[in-house]
C-alpha positions in Angstrom: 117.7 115.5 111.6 116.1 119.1 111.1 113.3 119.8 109.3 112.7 121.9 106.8 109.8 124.0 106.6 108.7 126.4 103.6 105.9 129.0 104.6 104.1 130.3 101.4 102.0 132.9 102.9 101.4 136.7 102.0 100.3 138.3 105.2 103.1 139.6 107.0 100.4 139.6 110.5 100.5 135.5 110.3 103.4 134.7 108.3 105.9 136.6 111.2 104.2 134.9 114.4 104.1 131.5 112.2 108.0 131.3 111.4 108.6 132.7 114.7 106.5 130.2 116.3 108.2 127.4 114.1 111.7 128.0 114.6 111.2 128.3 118.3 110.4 124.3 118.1 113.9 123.8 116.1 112.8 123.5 112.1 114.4 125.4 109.6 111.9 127.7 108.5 112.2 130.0 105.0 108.6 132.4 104.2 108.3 133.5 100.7 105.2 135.6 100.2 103.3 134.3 96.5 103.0 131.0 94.8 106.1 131.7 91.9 108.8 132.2 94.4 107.2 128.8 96.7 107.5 126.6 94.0 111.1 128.2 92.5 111.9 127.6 95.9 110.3 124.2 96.5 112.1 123.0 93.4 115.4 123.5 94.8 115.1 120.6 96.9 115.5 119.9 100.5 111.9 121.1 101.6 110.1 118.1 104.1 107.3 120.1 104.8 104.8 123.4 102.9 102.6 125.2 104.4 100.4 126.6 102.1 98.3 130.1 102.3 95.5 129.9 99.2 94.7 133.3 99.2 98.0 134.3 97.3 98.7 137.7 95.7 99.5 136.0 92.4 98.3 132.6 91.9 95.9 130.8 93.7 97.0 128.2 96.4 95.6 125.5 94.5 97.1 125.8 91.5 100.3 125.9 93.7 99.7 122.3 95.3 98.8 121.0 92.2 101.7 122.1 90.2 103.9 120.8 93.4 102.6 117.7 92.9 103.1 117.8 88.9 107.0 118.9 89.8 107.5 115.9 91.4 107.1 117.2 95.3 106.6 114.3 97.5 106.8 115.9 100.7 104.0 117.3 103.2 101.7 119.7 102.1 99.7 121.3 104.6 97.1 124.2 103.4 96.5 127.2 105.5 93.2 129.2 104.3 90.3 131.1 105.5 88.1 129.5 102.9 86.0 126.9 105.2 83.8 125.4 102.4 83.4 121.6 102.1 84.1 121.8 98.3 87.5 124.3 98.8 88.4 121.3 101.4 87.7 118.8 99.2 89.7 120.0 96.0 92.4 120.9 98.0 93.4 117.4 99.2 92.0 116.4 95.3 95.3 118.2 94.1 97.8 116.8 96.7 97.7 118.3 100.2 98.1 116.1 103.0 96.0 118.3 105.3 93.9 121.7 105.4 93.2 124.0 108.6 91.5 126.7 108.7 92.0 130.4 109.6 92.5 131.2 112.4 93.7 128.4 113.8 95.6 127.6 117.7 99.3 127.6 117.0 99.3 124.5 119.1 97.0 122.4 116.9 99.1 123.9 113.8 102.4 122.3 115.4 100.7 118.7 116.5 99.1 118.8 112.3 103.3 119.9 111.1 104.3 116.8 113.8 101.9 114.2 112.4 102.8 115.3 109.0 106.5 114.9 109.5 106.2 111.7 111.2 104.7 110.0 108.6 106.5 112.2 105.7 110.0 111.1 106.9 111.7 109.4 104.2 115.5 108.1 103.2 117.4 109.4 100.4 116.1 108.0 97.0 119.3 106.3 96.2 118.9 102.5 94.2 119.9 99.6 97.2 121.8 96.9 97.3 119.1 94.5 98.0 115.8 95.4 96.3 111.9 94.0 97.0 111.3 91.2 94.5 108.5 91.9 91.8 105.5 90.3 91.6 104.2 88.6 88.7 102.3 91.5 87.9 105.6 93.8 87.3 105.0 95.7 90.8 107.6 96.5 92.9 107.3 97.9 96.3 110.9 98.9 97.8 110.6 100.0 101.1 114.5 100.5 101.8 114.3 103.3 99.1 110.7 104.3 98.9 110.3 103.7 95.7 107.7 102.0 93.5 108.2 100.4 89.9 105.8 98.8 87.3 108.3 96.6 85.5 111.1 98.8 84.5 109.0 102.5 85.1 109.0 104.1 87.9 105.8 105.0 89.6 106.7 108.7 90.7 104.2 108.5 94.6 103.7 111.2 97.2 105.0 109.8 100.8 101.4 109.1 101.6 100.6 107.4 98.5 104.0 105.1 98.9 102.7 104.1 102.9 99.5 103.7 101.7 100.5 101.2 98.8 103.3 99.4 100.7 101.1 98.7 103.7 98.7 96.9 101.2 100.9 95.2 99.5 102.3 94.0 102.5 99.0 92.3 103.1 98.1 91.4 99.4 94.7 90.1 99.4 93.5 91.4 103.0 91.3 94.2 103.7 92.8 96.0 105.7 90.6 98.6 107.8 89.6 102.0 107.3 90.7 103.0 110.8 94.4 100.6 110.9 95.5 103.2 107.8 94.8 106.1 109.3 96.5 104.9 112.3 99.4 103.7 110.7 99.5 105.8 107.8 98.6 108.8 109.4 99.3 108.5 113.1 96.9 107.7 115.9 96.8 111.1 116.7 95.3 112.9 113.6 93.4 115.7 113.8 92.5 115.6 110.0 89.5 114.5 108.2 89.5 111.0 107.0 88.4 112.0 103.7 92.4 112.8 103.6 92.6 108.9 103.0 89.9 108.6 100.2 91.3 111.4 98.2 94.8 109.9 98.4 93.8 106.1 97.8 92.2 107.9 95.1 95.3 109.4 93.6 97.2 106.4 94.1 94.2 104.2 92.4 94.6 106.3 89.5 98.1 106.0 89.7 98.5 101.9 89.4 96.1 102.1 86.5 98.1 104.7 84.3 100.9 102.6 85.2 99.5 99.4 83.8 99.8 97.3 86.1 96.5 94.7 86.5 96.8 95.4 90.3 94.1 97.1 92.0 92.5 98.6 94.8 89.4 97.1 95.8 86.9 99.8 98.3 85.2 97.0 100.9 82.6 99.6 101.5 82.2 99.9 105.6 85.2 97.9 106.3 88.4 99.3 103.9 90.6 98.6 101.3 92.4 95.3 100.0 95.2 95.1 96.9 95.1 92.4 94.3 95.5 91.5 90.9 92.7 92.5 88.7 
């Protein structure tokens, strides 16, 4: 299957060599140029993967991931920025990106972070299956055929990360399983990221089960991981 790629990104010097670059390794590539066309376009459908300038003629790149998110986009997100400050870094994954690489960057680490991304993005279409995951007593259910998560009847609306992250521990319910087997598994062996990537999204996906109201939880093992169970 082909990819999809959306390129949000003003300057025409990175943008051009960027798409070029891109569509040389086979994805399907579109560039719009500020945040309102990315996220008229991202709400079309059929994007897997945004890469995401901050510095943006008329909204800031933030605001864009964040009201991706809100939208209901569940694919990759990666952000492409010459802001280098911790706290830029760590809002950005705060409001839903996968990943964050700076300006300038090697085109060749670019297309190993849009790989990794991919790999572990890649999801079926969200149709209801024959054959469903049981529920647990607590009302959660975990299908992995269609990637999708309920709390009793409600659907819990998850990123692709968020939906690895939770079935992986709820495949194990009651194990802690290690920092460094998610970002393996979740992420891919051969991330280049920061591994706060994974405490920001366990984060999100904390919050997440406890609007839901489910009494399942994530509990932090502080040195070793993360375990789910019922609170």
């Amino acid at each position: 299957m082909t990819h999809r790629l959306l390129v949000v990104e003003d300057d025409d010097g990175i943008a051009a060599p960027l798409v070029r670059t891109l569509d040389r390794e086979g994805y399907e590539v579109e560039r719009v140029a500020n945040g309102t066309d990315g996220l008229q376009r991202a709400r079309q459908g059929g994007i897997d993967l945004v890469l995401l300038d901050l510095g943006l003629p008329d909204m800031d790149g933030l605001d864009v991931c964040r009201q991706l998110r809100s939208d209901g986009y569940d694919g990759g997100i990666l952000i492409l920025t010459a802001r280098h400050g911790e706290l830029d870094r760590v809002v950005g994954l705060d409001v839903g990106a996968d990943d964050y690489l700076g300006k300038p960057f090697a085109l060749a680490e670019l297309l190993a972070r849009t790989r990794a991304l991919l790999r572990r993005s890649a999801r079926p279409a969200a149709a209801e299956p024959d054959v469903v995951d049981a529920a647990a007593p607590d009302g959660l259910r975990v299908d992995t055929g269609s990637r999708r998560v309920w709390v009793h009847d409600a659907e819990v609306s998850l990123t692709s990360k968020e939906f690895d992250l939770l079935a992986l521990l709820d495949s194990e319910r009651g194990t802690v399983l290690t920092r460094e087997r998610l970002m393996d598994e979740v992420w891919d062996e051969n991330w280049f990221g920061s591994t706060k990537t994974l405490d920001v999204t366990m984060g999100r996906l904390r919050q997440k089960l406890e609007d839901s109201g489910t009494p399942v939880r994530i509990v932090t093992v502080r040195g070793v991981g993360f375990r789910l169970e019922e609170g």
